[in-house]
N, CA, C and O atoms as a printed pandas DataFrame, in Angstrom:
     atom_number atom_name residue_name chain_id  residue_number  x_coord  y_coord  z_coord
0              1         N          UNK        A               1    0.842   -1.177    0.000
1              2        CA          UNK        A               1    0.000    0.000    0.000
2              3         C          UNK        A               1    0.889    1.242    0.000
3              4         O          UNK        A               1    1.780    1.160    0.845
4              5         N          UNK        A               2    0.892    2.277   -0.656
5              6        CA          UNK        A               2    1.528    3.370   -1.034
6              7         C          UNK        A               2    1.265    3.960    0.974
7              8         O          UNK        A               2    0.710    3.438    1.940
8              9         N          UNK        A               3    2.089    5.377    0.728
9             10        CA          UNK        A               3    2.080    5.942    1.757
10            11         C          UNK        A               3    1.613    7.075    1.739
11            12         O          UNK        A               3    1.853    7.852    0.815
12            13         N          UNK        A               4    0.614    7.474    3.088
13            14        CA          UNK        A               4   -0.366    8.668    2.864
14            15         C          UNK        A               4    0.408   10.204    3.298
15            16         O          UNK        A               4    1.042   10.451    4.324
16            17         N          UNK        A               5    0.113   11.088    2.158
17            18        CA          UNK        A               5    0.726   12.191    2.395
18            19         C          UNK        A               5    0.404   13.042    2.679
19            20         O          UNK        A               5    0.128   13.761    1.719
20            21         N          UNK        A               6    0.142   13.747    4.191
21            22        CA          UNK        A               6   -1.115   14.434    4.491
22            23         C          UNK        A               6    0.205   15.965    4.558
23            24         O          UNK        A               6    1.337   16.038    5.036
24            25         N          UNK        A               7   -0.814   17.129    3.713
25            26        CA          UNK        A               7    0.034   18.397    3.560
26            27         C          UNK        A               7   -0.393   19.312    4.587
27            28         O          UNK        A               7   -1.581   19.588    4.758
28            29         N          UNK        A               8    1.037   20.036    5.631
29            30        CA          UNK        A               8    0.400   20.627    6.538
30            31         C          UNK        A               8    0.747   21.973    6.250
31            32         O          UNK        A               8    1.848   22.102    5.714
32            33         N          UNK        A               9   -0.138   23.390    6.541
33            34        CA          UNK        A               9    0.184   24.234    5.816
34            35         C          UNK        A               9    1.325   25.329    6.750
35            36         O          UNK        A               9    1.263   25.428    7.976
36            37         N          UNK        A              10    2.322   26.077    5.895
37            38        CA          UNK        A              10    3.327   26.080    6.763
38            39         C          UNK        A              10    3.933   27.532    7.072
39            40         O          UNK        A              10    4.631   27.991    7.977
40            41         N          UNK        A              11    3.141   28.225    5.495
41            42        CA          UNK        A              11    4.018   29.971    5.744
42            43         C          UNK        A              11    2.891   30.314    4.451
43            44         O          UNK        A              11    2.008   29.675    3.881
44            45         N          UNK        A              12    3.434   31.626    4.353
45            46        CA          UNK        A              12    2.416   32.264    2.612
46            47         C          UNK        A              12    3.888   32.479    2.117
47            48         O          UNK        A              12    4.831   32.894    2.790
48            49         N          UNK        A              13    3.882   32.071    0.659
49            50        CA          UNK        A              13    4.703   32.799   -0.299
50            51         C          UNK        A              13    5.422   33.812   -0.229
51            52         O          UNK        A              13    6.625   33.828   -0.490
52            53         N          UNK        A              14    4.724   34.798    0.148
53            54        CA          UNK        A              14    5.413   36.250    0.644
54            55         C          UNK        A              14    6.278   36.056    1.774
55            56         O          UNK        A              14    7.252   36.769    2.014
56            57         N          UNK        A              15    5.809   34.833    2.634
57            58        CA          UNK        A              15    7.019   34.845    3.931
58            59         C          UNK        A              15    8.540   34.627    3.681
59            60         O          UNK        A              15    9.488   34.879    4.425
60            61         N          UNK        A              16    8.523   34.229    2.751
61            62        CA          UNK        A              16   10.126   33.325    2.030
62            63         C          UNK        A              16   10.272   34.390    0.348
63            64         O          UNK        A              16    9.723   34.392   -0.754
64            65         N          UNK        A              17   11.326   35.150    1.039
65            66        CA          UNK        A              17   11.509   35.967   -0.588
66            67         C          UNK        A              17   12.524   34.843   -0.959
67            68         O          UNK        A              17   13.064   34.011   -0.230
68            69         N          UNK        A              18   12.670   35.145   -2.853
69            70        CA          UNK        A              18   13.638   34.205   -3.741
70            71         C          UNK        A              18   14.948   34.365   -3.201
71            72         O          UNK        A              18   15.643   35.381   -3.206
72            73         N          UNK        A              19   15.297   32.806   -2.558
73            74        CA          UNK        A              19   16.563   32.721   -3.016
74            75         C          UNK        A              19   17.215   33.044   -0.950
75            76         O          UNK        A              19   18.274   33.377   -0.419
76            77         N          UNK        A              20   16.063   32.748   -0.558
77            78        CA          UNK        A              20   16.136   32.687    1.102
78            79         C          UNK        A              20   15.490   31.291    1.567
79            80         O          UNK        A              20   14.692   30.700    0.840
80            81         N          UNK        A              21   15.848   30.845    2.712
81            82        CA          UNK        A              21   14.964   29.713    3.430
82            83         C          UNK        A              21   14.629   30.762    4.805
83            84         O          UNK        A              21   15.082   31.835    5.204
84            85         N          UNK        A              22   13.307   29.549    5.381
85            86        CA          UNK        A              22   12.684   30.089    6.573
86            87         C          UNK        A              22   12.475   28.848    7.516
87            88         O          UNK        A              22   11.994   27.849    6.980
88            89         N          UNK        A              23   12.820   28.781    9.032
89            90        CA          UNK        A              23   12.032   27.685    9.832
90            91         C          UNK        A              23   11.184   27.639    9.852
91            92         O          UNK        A              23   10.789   28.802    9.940
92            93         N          UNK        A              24   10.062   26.734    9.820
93            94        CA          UNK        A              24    8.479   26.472    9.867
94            95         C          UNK        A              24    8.534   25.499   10.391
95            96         O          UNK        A              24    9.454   24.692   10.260
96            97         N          UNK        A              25    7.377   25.344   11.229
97            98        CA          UNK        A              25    7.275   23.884   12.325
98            99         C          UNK        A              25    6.503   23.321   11.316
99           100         O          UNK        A              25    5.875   24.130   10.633
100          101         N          UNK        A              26    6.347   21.721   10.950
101          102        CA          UNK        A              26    4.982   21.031   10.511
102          103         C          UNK        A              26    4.380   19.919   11.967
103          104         O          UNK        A              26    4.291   19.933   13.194
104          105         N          UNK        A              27    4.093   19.059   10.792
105          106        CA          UNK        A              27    3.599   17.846   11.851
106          107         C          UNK        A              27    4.475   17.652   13.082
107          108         O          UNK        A              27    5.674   17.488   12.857
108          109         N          UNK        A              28    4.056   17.647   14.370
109          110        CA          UNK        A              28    4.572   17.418   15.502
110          111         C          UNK        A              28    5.514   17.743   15.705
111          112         O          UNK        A              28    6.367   17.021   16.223
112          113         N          UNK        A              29    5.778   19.483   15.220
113          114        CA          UNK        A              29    5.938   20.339   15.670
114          115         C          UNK        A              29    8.040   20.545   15.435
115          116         O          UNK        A              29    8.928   21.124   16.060
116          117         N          UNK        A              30    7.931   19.336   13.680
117          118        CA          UNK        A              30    9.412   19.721   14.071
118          119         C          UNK        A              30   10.060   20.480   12.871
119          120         O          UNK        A              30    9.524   20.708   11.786
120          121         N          UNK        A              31   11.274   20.817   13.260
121          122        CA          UNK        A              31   11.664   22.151   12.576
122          123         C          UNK        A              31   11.648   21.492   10.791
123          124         O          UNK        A              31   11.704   20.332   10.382
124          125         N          UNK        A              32   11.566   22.560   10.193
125          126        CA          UNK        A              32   11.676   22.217    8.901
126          127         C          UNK        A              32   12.477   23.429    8.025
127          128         O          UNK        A              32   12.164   24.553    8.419
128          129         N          UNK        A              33   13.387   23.410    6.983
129          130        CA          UNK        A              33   13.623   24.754    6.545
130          131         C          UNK        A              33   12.972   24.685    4.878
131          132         O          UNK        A              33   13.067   23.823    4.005
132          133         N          UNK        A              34   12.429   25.741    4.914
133          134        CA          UNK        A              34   11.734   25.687    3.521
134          135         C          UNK        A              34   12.677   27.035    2.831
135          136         O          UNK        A              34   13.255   27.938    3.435
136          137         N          UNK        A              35   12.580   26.785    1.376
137          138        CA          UNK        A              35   13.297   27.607    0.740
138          139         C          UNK        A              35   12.857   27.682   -1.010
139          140         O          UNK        A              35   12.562   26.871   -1.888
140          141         N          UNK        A              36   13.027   29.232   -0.880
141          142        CA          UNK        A              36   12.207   29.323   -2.089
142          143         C          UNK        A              36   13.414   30.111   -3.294
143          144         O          UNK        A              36   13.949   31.216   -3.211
144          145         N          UNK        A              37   13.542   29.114   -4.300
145          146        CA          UNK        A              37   14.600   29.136   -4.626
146          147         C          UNK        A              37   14.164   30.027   -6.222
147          148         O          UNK        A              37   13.006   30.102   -6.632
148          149         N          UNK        A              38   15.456   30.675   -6.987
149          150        CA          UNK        A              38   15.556   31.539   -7.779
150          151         C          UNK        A              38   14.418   30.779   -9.449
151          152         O          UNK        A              38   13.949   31.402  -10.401
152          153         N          UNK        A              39   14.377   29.704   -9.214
153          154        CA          UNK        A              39   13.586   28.632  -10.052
154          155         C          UNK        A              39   11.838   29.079   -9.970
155          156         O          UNK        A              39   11.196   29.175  -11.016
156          157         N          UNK        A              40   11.171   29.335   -8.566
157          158        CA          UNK        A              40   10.301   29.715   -8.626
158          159         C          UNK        A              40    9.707   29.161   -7.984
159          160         O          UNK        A              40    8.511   29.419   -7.850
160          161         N          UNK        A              41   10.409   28.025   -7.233
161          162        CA          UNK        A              41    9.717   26.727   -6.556
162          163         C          UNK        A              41   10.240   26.846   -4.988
163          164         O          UNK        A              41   11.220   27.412   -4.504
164          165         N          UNK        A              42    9.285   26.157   -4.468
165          166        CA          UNK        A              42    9.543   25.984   -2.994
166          167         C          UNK        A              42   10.293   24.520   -2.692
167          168         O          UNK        A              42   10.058   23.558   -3.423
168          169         N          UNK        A              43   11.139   24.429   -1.651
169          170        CA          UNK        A              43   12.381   22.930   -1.555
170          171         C          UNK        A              43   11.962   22.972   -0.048
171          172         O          UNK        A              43   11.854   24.121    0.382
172          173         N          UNK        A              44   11.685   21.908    0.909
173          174        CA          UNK        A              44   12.076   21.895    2.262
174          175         C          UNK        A              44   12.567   20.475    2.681
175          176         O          UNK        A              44   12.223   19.350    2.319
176          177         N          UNK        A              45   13.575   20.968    3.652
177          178        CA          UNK        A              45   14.619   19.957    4.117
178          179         C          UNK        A              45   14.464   20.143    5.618
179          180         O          UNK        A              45   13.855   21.141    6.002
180          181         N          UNK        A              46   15.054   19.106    6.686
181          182        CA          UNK        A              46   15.363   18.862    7.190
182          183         C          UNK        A              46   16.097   20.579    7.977
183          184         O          UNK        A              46   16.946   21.146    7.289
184          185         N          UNK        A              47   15.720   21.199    9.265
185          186        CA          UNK        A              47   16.469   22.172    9.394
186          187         C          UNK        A              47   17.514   22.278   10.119
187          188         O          UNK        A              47   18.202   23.298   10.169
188          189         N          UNK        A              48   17.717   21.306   10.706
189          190        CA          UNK        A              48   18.741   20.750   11.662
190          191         C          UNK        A              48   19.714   19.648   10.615
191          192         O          UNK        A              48   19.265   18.718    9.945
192          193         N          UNK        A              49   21.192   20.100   10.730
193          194        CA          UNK        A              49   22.160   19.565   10.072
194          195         C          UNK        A              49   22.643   18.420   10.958
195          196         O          UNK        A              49   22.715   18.733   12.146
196          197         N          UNK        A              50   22.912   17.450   10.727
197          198        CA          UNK        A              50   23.257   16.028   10.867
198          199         C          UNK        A              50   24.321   16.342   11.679
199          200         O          UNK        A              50   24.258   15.906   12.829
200          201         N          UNK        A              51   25.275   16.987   11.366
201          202        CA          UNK        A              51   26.910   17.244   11.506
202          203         C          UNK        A              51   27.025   17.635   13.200
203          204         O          UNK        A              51   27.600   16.846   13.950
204          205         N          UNK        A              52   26.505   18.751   13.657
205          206        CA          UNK        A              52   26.378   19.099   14.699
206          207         C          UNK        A              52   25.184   20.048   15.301
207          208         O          UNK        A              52   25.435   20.454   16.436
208          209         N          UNK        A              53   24.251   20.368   14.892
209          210        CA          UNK        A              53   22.976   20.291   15.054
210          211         C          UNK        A              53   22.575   22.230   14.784
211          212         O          UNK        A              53   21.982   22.964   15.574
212          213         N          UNK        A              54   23.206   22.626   13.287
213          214        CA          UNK        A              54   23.317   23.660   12.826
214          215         C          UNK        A              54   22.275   24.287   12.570
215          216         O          UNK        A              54   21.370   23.735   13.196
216          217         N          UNK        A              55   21.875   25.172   11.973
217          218        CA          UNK        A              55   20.718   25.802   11.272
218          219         C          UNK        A              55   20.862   26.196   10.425
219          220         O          UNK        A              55   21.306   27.330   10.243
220          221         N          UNK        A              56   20.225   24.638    8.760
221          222        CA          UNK        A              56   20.361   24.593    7.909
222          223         C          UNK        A              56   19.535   25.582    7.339
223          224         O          UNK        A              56   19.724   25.952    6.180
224          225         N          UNK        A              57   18.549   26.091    8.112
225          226        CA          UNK        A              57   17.220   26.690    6.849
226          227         C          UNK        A              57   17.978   28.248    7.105
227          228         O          UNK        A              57   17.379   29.157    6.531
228          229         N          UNK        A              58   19.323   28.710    7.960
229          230        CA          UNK        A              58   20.042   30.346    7.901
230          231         C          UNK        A              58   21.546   30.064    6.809
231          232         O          UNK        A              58   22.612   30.672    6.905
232          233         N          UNK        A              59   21.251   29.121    5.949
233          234        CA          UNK        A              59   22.483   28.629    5.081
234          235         C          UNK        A              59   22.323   29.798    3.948
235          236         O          UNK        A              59   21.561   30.714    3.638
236          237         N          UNK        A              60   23.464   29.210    3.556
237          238        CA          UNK        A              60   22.924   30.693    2.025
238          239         C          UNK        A              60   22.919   29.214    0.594
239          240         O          UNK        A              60   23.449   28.105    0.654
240          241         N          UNK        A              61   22.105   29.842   -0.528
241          242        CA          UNK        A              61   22.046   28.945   -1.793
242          243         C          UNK        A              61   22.927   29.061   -2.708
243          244         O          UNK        A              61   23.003   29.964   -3.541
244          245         N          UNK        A              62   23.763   27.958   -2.549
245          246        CA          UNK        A              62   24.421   28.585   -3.919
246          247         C          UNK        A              62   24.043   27.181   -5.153
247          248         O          UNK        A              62   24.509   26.067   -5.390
248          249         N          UNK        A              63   23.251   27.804   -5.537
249          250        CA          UNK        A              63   22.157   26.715   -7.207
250          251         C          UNK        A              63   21.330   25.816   -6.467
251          252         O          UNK        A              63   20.325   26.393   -6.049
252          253         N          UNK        A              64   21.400   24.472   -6.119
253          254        CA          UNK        A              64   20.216   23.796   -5.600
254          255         C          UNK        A              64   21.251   23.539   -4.075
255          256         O          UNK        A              64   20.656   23.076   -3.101
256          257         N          UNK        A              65   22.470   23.792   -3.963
257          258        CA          UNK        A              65   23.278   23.620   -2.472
258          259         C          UNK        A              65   22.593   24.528   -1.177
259          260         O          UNK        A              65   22.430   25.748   -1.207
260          261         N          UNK        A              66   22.342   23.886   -0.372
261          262        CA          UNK        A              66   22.288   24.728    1.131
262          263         C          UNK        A              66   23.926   24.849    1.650
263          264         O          UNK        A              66   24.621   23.845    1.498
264          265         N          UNK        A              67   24.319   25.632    2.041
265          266        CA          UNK        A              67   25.252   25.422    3.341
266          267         C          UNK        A              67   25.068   25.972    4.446
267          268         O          UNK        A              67   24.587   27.061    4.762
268          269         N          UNK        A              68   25.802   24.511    5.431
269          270        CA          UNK        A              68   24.627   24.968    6.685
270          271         C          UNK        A              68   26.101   25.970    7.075
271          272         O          UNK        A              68   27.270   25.778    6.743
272          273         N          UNK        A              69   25.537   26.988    7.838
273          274        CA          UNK        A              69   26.495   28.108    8.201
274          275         C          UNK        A              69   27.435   27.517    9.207
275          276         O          UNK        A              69   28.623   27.696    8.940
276          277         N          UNK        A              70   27.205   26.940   10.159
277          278        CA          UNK        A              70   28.393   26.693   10.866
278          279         C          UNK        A              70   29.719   25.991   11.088
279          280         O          UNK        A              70   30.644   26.238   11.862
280          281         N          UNK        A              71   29.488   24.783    9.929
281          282        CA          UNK        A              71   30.976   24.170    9.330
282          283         C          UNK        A              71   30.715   24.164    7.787
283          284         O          UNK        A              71   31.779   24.095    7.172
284          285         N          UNK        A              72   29.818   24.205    7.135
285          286        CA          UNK        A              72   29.973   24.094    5.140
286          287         C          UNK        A              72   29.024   23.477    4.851
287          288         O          UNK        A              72   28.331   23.910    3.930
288          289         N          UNK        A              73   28.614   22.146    5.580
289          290        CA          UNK        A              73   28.019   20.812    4.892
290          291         C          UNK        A              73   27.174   21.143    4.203
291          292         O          UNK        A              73   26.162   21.538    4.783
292          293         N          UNK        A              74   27.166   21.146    3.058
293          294        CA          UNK        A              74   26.053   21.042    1.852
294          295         C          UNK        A              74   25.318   20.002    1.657
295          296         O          UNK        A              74   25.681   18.863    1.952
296          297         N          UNK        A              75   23.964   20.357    1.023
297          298        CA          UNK        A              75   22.737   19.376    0.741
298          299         C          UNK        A              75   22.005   19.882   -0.219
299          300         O          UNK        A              75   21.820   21.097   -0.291
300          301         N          UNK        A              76   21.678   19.338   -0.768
301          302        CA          UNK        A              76   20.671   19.482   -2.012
302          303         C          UNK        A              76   19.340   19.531   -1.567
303          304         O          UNK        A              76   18.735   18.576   -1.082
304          305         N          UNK        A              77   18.767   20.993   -1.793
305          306        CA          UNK        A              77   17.350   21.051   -1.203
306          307         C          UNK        A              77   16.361   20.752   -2.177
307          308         O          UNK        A              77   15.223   21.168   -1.963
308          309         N          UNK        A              78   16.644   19.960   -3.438
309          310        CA          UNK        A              78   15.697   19.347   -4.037
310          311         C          UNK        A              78   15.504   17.611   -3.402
311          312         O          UNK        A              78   14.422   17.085   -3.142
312          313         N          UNK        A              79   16.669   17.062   -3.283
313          314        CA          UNK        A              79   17.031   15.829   -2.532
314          315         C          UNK        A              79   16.870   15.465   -1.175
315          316         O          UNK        A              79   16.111   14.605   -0.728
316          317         N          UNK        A              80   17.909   16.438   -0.358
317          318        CA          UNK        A              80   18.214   16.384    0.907
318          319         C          UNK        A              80   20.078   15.959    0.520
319          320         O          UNK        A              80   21.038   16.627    0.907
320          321         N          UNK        A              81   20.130   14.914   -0.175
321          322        CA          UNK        A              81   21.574   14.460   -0.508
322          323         C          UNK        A              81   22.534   15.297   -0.119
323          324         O          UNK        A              81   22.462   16.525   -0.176
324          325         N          UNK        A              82   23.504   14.619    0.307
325          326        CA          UNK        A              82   24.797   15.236    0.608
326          327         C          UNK        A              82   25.419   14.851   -0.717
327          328         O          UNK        A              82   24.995   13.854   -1.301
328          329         N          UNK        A              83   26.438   15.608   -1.250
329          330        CA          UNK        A              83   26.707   15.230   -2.254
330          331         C          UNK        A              83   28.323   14.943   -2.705
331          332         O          UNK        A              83   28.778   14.577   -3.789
332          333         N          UNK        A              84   29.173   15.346   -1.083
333          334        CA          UNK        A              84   29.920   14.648   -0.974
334          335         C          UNK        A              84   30.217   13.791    0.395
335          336         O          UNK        A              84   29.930   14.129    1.543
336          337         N          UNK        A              85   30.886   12.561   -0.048
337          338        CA          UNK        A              85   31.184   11.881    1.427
338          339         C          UNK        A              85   31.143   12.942    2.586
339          340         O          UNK        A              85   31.261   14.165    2.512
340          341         N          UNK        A              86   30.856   11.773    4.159
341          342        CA          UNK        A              86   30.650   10.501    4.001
342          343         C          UNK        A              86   28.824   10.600    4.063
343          344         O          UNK        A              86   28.188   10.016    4.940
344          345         N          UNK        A              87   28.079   11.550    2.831
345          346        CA          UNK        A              87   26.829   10.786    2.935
346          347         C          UNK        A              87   25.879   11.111    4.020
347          348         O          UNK        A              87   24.993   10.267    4.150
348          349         N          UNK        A              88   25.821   12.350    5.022
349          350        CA          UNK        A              88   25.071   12.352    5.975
350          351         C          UNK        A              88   24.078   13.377    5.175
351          352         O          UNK        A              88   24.268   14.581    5.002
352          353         N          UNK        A              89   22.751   12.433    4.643
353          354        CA          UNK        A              89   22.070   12.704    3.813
354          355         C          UNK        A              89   20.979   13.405    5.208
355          356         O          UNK        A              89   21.089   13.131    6.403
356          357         N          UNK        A              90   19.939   14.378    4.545
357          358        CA          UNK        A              90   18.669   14.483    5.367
358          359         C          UNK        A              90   17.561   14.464    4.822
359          360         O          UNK        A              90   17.561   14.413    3.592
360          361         N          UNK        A              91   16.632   14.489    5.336
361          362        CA          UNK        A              91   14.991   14.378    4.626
362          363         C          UNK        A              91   14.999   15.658    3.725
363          364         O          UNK        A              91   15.699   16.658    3.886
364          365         N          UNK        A              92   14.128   15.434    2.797
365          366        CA          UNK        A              92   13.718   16.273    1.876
366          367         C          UNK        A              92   11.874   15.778    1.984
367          368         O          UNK        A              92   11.396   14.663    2.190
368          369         N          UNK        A              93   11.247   16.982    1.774
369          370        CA          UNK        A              93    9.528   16.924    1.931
370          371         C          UNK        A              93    9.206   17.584    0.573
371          372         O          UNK        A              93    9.796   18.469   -0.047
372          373         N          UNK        A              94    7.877   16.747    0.253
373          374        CA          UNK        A              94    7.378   17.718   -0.843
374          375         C          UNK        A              94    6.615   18.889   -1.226
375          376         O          UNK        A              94    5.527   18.358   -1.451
376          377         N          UNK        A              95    6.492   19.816   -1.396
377          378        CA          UNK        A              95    5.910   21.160   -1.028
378          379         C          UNK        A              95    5.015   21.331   -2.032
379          380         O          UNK        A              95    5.109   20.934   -3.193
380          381         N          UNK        A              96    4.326   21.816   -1.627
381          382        CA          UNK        A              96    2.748   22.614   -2.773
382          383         C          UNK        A              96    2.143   23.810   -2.632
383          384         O          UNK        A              96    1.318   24.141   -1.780
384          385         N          UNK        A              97    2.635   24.489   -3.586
385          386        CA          UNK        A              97    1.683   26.109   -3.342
386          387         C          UNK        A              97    0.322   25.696   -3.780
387          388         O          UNK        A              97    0.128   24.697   -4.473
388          389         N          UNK        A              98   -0.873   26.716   -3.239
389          390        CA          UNK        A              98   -1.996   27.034   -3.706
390          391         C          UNK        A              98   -1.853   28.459   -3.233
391          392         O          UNK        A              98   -1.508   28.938   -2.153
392          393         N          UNK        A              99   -2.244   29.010   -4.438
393          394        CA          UNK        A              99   -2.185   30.615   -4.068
394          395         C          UNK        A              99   -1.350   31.028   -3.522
395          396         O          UNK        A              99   -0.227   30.788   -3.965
396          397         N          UNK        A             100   -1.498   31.912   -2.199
397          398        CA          UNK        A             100   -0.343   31.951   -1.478
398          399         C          UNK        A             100    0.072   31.603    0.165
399          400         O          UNK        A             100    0.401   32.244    1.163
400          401         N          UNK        A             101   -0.180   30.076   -0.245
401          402        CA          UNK        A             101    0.033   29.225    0.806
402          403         C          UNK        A             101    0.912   28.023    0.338
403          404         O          UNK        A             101    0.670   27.155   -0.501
404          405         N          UNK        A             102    1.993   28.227    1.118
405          406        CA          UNK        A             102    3.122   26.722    1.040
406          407         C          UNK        A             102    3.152   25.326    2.301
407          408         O          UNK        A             102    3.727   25.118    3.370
408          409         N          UNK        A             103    2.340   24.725    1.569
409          410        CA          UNK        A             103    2.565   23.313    2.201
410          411         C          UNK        A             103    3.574   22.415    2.337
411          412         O          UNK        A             103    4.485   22.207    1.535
412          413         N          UNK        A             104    3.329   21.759    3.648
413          414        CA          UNK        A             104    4.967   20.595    3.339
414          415         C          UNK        A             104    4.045   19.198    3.248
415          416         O          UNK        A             104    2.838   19.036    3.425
416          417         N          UNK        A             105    4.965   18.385    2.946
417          418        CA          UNK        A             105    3.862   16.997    2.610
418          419         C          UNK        A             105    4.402   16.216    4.017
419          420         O          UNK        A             105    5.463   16.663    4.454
420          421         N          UNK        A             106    3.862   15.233    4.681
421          422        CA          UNK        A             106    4.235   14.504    5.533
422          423         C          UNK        A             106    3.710   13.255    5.743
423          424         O          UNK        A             106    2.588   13.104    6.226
424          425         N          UNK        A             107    4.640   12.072    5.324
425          426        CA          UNK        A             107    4.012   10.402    5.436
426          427         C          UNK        A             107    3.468   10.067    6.957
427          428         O          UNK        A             107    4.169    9.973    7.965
428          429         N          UNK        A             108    2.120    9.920    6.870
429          430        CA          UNK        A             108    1.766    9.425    7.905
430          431         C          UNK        A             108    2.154    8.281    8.261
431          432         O          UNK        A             108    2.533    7.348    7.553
432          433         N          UNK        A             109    2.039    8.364    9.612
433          434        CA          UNK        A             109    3.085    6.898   10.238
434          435         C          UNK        A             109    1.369    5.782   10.251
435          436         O          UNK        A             109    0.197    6.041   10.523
436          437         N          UNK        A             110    1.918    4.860    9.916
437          438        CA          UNK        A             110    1.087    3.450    9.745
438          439         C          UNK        A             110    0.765    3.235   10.876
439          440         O          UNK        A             110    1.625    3.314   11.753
440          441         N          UNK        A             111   -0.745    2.854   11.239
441          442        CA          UNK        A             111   -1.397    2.645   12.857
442          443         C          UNK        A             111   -0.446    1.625   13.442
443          444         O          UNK        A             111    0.338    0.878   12.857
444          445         N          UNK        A             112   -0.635    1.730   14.411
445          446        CA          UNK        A             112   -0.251    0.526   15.425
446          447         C          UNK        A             112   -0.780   -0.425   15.899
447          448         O          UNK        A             112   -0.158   -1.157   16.669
């Protein structure tokens, strides 16, 4: 059975100018950095960096790269991917404008 993707809504368009990210809480309340990139599209990742527990969504863009400000580590905010070793990849969510509201998508966890 596929997995259900319930979209929670997270900022307006106007909150995130091109070519900036923003923290937004979603589902249970955890950080997310969304970023609205020079393309026209909204990317959200993971806002907390793997490495030492940075703040990926105050990184600057350089093309689809985040870097998180406090040691470099880059990620692909279409992916999450790290794109060089060793691999400390993070979530990537799928986002949806309507008008001017940006959603993040989130797999509901399977009952218990």
């Amino acid at each position: 059975m596929a997995e259900e993707v319930k979209f929670v809504k997270v900022a307006r368009v106007s909150d995130i100018p091109i070519g900036e990210g923003k923290m937004v809480f979603g589902a249970q309340e955890k950080p997310i950095a969304v970023f609205h990139h020079e393309d026209g599209n909204f990317y959200a990742v993971n806002y907390i960096c793997p490495h030492m527990g940075g703040p990926i969504g105050e990184g600057k863009l350089r093309g689809y790269l985040v870097d998180c400000p406090w040691h470099g580590w880059s990620y692909d905010i279409r992916t999450g991917l790290d794109p060089h070793p060793p691999g400390h990849d993070i979530t990537a969510y799928e986002v949806k404008v309507e008008g001017d509201i940006v959603s993040v998508g989130w797999v509901k966890e399977p009952p218990r």
